[in-house]
C-alpha positions in Angstrom: -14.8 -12.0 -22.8 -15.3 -8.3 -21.9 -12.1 -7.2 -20.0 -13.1 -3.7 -20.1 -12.9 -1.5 -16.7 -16.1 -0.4 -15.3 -17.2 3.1 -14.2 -20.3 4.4 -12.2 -20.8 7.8 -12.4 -23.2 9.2 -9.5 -24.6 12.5 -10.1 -26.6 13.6 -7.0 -29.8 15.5 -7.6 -31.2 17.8 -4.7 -33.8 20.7 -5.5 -33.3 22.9 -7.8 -30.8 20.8 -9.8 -33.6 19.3 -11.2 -34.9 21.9 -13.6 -32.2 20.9 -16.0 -31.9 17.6 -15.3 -32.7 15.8 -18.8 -30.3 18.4 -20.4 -27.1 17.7 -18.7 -27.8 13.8 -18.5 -28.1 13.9 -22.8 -25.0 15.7 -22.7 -23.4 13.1 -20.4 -24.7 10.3 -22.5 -23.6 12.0 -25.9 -20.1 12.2 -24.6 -19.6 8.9 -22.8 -20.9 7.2 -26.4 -18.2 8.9 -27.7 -15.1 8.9 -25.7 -15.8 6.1 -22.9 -15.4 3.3 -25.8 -12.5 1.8 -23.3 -15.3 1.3 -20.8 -18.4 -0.3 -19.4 -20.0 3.1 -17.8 -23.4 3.6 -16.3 -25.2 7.0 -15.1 -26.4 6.6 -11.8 -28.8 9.4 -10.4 -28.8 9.5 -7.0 -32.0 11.6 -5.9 -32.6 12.9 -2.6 -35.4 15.9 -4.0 -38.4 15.9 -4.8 -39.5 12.5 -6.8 -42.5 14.3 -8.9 -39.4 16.7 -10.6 -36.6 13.8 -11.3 -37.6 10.1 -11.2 -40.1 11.0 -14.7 -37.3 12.6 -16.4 -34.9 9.6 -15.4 -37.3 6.8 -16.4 -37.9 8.5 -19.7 -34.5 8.3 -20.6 -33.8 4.7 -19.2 -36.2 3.9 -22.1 -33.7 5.1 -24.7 -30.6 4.3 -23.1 -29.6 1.5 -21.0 -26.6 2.8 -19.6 -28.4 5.2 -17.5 -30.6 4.3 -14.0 -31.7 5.9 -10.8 -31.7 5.6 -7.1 -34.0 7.2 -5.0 -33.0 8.1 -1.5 -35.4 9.4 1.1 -32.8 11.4 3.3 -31.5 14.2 2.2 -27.5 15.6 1.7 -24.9 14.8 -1.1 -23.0 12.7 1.8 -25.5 10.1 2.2 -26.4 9.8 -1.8 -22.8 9.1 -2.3 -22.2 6.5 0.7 -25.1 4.7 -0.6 -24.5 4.6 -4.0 -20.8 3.8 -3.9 -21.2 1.4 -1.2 -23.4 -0.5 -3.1 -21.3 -0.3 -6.4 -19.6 -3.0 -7.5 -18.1 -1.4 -10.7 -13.7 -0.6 -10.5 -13.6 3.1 -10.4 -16.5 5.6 -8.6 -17.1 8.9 -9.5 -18.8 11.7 -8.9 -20.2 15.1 -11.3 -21.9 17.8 -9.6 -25.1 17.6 -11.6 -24.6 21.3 -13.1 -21.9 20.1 -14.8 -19.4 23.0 -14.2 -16.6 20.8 -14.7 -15.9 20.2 -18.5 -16.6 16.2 -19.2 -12.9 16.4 -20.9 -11.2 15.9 -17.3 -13.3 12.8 -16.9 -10.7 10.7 -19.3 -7.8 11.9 -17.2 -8.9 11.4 -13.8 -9.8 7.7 -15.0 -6.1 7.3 -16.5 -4.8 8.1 -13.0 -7.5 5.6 -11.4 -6.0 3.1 -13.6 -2.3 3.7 -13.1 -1.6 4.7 -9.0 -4.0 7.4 -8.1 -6.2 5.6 -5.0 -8.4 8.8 -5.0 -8.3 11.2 -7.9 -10.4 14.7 -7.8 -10.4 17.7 -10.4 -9.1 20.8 -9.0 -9.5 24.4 -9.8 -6.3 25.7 -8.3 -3.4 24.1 -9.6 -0.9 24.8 -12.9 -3.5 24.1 -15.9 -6.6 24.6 -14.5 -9.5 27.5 -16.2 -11.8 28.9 -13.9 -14.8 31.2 -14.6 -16.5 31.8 -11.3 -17.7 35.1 -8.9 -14.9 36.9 -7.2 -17.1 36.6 -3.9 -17.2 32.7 -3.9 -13.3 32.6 -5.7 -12.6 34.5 -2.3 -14.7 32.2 0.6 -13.1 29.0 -1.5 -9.9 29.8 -1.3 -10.5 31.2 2.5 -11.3 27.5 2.9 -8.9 25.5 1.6 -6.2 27.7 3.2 -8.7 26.7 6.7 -8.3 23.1 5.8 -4.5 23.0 5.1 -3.7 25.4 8.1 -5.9 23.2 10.5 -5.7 19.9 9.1 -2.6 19.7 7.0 -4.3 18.2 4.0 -2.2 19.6 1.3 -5.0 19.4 -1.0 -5.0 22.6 -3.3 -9.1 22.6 -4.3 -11.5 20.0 -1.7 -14.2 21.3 -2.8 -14.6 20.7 -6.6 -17.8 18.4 -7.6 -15.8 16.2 -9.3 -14.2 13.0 -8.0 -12.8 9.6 -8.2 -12.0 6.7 -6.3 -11.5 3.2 -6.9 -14.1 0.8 -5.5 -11.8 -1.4 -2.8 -10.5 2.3 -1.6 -14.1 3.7 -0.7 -15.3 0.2 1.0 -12.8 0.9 3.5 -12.2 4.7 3.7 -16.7 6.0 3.4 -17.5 4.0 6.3 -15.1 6.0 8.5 -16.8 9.4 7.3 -19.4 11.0 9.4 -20.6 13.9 7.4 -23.8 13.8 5.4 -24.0 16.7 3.1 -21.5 19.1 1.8 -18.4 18.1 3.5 -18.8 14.8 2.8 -16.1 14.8 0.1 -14.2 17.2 1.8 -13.8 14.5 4.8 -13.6 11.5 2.6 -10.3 12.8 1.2 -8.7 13.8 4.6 -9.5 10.2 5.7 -8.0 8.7 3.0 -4.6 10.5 3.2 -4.6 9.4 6.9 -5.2 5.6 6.1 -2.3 6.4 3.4 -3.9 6.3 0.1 -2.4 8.5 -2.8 -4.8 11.3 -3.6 -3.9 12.8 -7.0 -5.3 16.4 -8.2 -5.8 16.9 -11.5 -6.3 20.4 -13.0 -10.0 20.9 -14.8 -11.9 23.6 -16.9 -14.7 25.3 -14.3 -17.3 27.6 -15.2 -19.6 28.5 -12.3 -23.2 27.5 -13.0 -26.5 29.2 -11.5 -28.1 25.9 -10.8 -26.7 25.1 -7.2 -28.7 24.8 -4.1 -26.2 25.2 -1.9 -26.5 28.0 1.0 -23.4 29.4 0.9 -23.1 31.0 4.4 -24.8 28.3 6.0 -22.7 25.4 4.1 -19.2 27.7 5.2 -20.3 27.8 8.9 -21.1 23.9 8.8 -17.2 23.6 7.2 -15.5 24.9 10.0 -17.8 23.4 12.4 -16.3 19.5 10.7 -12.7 20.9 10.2 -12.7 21.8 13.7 -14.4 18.0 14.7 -12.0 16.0 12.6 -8.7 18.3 14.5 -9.6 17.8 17.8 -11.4 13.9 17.4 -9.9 11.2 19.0 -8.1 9.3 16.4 -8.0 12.0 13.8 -11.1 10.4 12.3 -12.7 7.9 13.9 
């Protein structure tokens, strides 16, 4: 009998992400075959962009490898890819890679560790001891701007929110995602405040980051809708519901 842990790893795919799609999913599957041995592990593209640019790429590659599949998701916004596929998972752990892959696949072994042992929630970080960063001074600057925002406001004592890389455990996001509200960007961001006020143990672990060109985020658009949510979850009701 196969007593091995299982792992779903979402990567969302909106716009422009797409152009270099097939690329970073070989490299996923290339170092999964090789390091994930300890694990039953699946791909899961979760596309809310144009179908014509992803789902032919995907499908091609589901021919060849059986580990990988698709969802395709009508709305748009990283929030409701992730609520959909993770609600629907029933593998043990649940993470998520920004599809760009600016986070090095070598922190993907760690973060599971910590799944394993006591971590509820575990997310890469680019600001604590250990971590290497190659980014833009400009969006080093606005980043650090907002996690300063968060912990001021919110008290999060979270070093790095906003990394695309994250882990939960699957019992921990059936009960924490239905309490999140936000559809897009902050998404995560909210997800992890939740789940330190239901008193789960969020764990950061320090990653290797190189800033990639193949984001669609609006950057001054995406920072006004930030505050906007930080300023909703401090003066809600009940915190967060």
């Amino acid at each position: 009998m196969d007593h091995k842990k299982t792992v779903d790893i979402v990567t969302p795919v909106y716009y422009k992400e797409a152009s270099t799609l097939k690329k970073r999913l070989l490299e996923q599957i290339a170092y999964y075959q090789k390091n994930l041995k300890n694990y039953n592990w699946k791909i899961i593209v979760a596309n809310n962009g144009p179908k014509k640019d992803v789902i032919p790429v995907v499908e091609n590659l589901m021919k060849k490898h059986k580990q990988i599949s698709y969802t395709d998701i009508d709305t748009p916004g990283r929030g409701i890819a992730l609520r959909h596929t993770w609600l629907n998972s029933t593998s043990d752990f649940l993470v998520y890679m920004d599809a760009d892959l600016a986070t090095s696949l070598d922190s993907l072994i760690p973060m599971l560790s910590l799944l394993e042992s006591h971590c509820d929630v575990a997310i890469g970080s680019r600001y604590v001891p250990g971590a290497r960063v190659k980014r833009t001074i400009s969006r080093f600057i606005i980043s650090k701007i907002y996690n300063i925002l968060l912990n001021v406001i919110l008290g999060l004592g979270i070093a790095d929110s906003q990394c695309g890389f994250k882990g939960i455990r699957r019992e921990v996001a059936g009960n924490v995602i239905p309490h999140v509200k936000d559809k897009w960007w902050f998404f995560d961001t909210e997800m992890l405040y939740v789940a330190k006020k239901m008193g789960y143990d969020v764990c950061e672990i320090p990653v290797e980051w190189y800033e990639q060109d193949e984001t669609s985020v609006q950057l001054i658009k995406v920072s006004l809708d930030y505050i906007k949510n930080i300023l909703r979850l401090k003066f809600s009701r009940k915190g967060y519901l």
